[in-house]
C-alpha positions in Angstrom: -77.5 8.7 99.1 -74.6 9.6 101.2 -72.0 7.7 99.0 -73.2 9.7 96.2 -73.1 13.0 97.7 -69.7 11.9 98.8 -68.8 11.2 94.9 -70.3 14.4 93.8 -68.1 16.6 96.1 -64.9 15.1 95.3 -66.3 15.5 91.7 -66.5 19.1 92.0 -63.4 19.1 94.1 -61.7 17.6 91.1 -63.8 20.0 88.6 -62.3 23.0 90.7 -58.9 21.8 91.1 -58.6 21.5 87.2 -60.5 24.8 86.9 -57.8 26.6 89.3 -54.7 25.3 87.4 -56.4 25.9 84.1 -56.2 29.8 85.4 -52.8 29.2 87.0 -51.2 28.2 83.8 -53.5 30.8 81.8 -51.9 33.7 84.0 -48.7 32.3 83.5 -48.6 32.2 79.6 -50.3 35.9 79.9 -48.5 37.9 82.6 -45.1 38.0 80.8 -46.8 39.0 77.7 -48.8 42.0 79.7 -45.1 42.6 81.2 -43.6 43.2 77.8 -46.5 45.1 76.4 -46.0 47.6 79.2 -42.2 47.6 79.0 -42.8 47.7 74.9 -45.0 51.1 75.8 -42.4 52.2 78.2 -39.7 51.9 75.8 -41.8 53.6 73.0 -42.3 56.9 75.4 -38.7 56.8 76.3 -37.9 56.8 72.4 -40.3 59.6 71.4 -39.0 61.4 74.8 -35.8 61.3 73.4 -36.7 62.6 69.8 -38.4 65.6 71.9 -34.7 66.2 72.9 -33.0 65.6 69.7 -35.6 68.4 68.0 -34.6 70.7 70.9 -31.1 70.2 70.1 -31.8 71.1 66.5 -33.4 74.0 67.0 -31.0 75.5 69.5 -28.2 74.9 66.6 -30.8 76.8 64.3 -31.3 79.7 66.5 -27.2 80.0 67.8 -25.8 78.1 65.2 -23.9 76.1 67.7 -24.8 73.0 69.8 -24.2 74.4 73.7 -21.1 72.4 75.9 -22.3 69.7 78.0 -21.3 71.3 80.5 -20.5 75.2 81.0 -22.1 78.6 82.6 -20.8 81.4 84.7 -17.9 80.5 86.5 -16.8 80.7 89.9 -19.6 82.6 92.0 -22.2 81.9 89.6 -23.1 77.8 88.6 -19.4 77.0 88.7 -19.5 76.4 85.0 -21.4 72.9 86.0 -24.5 73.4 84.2 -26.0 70.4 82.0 -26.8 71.5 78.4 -30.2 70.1 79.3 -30.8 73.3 81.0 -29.9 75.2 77.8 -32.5 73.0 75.7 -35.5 74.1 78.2 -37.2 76.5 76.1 -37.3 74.5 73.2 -39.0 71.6 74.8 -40.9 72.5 78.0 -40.5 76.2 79.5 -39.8 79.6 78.9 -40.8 80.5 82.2 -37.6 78.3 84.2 -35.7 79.8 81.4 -36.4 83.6 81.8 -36.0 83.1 86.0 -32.2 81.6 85.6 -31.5 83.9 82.8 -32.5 86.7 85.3 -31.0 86.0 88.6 -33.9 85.3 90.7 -34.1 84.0 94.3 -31.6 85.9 95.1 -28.9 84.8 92.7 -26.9 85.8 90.2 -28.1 85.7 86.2 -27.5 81.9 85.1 -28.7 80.7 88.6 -25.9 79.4 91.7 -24.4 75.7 91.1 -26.7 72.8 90.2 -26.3 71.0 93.5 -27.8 74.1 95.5 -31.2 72.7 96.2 -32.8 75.7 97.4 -32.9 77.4 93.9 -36.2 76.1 92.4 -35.1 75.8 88.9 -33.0 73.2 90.1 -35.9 71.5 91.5 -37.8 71.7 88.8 -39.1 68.0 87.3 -39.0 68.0 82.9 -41.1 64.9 82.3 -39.1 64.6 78.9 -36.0 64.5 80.9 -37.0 61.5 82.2 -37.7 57.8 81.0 -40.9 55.2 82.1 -38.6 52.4 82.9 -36.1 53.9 85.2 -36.6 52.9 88.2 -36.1 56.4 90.7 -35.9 56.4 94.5 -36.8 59.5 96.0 -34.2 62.0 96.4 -33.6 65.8 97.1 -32.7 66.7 93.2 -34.8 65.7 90.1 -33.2 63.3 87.8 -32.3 62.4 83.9 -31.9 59.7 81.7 -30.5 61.3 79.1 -26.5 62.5 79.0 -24.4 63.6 76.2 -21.2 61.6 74.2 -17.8 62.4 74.9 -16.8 60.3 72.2 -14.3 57.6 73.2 -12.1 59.9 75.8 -11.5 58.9 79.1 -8.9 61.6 80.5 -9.1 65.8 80.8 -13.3 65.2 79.9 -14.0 68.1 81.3 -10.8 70.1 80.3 -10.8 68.6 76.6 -8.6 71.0 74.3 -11.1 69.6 71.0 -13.7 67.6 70.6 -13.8 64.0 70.0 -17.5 63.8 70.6 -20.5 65.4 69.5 -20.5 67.6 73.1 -17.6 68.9 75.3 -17.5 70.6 78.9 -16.3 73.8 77.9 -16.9 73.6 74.3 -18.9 74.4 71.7 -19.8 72.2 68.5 -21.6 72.5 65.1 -23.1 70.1 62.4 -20.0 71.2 60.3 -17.6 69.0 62.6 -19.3 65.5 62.6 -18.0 64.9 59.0 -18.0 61.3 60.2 -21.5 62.0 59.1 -24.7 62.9 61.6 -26.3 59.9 60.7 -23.1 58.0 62.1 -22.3 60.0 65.5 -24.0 59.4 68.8 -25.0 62.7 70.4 -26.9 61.8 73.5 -27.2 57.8 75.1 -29.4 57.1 77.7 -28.4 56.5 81.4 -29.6 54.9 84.2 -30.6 56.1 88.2 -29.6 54.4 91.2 -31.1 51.4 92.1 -30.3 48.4 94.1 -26.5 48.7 92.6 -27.7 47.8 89.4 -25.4 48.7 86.7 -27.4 51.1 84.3 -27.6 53.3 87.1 -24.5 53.7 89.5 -20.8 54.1 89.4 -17.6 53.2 91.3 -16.4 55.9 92.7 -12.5 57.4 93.3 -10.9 54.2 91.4 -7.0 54.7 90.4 -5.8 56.2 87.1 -5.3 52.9 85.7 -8.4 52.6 84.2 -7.8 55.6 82.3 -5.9 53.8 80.1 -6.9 50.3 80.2 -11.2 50.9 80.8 -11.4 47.0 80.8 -10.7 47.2 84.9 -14.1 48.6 85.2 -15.5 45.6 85.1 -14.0 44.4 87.8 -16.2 46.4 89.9 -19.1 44.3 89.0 -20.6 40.3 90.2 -20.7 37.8 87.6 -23.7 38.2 85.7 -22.6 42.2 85.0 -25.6 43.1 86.9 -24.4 44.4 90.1 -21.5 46.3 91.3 -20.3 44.1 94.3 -20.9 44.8 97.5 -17.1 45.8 98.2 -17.2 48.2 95.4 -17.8 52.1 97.1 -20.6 53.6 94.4 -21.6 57.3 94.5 -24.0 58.2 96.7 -26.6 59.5 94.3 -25.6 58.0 91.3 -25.9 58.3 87.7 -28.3 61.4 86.2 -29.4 62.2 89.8 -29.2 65.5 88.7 -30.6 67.2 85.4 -28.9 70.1 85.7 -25.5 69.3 86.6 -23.4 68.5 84.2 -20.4 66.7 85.9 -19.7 63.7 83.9 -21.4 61.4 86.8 -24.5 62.8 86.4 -24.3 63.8 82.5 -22.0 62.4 80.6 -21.3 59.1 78.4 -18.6 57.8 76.5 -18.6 54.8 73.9 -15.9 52.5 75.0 -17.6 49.8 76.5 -20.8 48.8 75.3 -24.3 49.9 76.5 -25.4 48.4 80.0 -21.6 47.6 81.2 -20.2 49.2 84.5 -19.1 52.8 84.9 -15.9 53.8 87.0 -14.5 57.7 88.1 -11.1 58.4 88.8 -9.6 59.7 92.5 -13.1 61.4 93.0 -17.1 61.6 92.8 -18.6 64.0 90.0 -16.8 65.8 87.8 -13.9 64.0 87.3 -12.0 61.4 84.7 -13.7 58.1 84.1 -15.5 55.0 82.5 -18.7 56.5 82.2 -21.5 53.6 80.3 -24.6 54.7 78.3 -27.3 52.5 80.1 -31.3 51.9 80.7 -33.5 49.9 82.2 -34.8 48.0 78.8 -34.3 44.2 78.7 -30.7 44.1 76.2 -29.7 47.7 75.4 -30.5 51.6 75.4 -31.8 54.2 73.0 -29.1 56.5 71.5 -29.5 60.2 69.9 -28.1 60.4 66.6 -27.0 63.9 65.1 -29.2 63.7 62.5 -32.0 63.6 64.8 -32.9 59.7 64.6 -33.2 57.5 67.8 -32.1 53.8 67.8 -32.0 50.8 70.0 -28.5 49.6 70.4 -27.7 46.4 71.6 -25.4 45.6 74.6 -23.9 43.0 72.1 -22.7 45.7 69.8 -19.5 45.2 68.7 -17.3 47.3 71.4 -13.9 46.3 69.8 -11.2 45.6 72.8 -11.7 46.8 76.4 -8.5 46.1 77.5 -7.3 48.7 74.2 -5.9 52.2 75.6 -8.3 55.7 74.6 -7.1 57.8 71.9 -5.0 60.8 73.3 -5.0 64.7 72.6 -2.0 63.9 70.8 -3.6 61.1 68.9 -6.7 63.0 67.0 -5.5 66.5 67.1 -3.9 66.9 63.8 -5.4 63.7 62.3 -8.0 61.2 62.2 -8.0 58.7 64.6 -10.0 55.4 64.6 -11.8 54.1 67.5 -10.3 51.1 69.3 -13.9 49.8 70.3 -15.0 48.7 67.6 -18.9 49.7 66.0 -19.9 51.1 69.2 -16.9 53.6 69.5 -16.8 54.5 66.0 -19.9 55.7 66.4 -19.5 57.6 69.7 -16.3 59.8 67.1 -17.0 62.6 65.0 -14.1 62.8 62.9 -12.8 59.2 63.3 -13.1 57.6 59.7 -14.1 54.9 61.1 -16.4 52.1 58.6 -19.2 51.5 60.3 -22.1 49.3 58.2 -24.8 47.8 60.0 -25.4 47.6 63.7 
């Protein structure tokens, strides 16, 4: 009897032991599945939050008949002309209500609200849910973030002193449908950044780099390890990073332009906000980021895109003020243009 209890339990020691690795190897086929279903879902709310923004845009041009600057306002004593065109597309996505107390000069200040950074004003603190996408990764922080900044085109120098456009949005300028005659179907308005996160990439840059950069944006990625993940740990980042700030609209916080490809590094020049720079559309999705087209489309653009030559200096004042100009990086900067000529076909 006792020899064949003894057999029975290591039977059923044997029975479980197969039973537990049956689930083991079960859970491992289906957890990676249930991870990309929920980034999948994640990526689908970040797309259709991004389409909420593109319709805002569209009806702002309908109701002004211009797109607003990236970044502008009141001047000196008022929000230091830093305000984020976000803050102009309020009313058409989320809130009248934040709208009519900057417009006013409440809390004390003056109508179009005090500078972005002042964190007492509670506009500023206010948290747009369309602003914002499911797979960033946020950290808490004294200012409410965004994922969502606006193309420069392929400029690196004077970005927030540019005498014309060469992107769909300017500091300091206004646009209309009537300049993209590269086509609105074939201009980037908005890209998607990250928020800071472990150094990652998608949401940081190096901060108060030289001016070399300027004209050769390939020395950015210098600033990161070998797997482009990770800015090393030598590297000085900003302390907030990229889109800590929705309303400011400093070219850290709100600003891309298409010279190198989605997901690379992002590098400013002799300072921390709103100053020259590398600055790299980015997101948290496995390969890529969602971009804004002018027509109103989003798409998913790869981090393979053809980005044409790093190392290649950006186009001048000089160079696309009187004439076209095509972008030296490649699909992903002809597409960042509005008046470059460029051939684009499929990407």
């Amino acid at each position: 009897m006792r020899d064949q209890t003894k057999r029975r339990r290591g039977y059923s020691l044997r029975i479980l032991l197969v039973v537990i690795a049956i689930i083991a190897a079960v859970l491992a086929f289906l957890l990676p599945l249930l991870q990309r279903a929920r980034e999948a879902s994640r990526r689908l709310q970040c797309s259709n939050n991004f389409k909420q923004i593109t319709l805002a845009m569209h009806n702002y041009h309908d109701t002004f008949d211009v797109f607003p600057a990236a970044m502008g306002g009141t001047g000196v004593g008022g929000n230091e002309n830093r305000l984020n065109a976000l803050v102009a597309f309020i009313p058409f996505i989320e809130s009248n209500s934040i709208t009519d107390q900057i417009q006013a000069g409440s809390f004390g200040t003056p109508p179009g609200g005090p500078a972005p950074w002042d964190k007492t004003y509670p506009p500023w603190q206010y948290d747009a849910a369309a602003y914002r996408c499911p797979s960033a990764v946020y950290e808490a922080r004294d200012y409410k973030p965004a994922n969502y900044a606006f193309s420069v085109g392929d400029v690196t120098r004077d970005l927030h002193q540019l005498p014309k456009p060469r992107g769909a949005f300017a500091p300091g300028l206004l646009t209309t449908f009537a300049d993209f005659t590269d086509g609105n179907a074939n201009t980037i308005a908005m890209a998607e950044i990250g928020t800071d996160y472990r150094r990652q990439v998608q949401g940081q840059y190096a901060v108060n780099l030289p001016e070399t950069i300027l004209a050769d944006p390939g020395i950015c990625w210098r600033t990161v390890d070998r797997g482009k993940k990770y800015y090393l740990k030598n590297v000085r980042l900003h302390d907030r990073g990229r889109g800590y700030n929705w309303a400011d609209g400093g070219a850290g916080p709100g600003l891309v332009n298409t010279i190198l490809p989605p997901n690379s590094p992002s590098c400013a020049v002799g300072g921390l906000e709103a100053v020259d720079g590398v600055y790299s559309a980015g997101s948290q999705h496995p390969g890529g980021c969602n971009v804004a087209l002018c027509d109103g489309s989003v798409r998913f653009i790869s981090e393979e895109i053809d980005a044409g030559n790093s190392a290649a200096a950006p186009p001048t004042h000089e160079d696309y003020a009187e004439q076209t100009f095509a972008s030296p990086y490649g699909v992903w900067g002809a597409l960042g243009t509005i008046a470059g000529e460029e051939p684009i076909g499929d990407y």
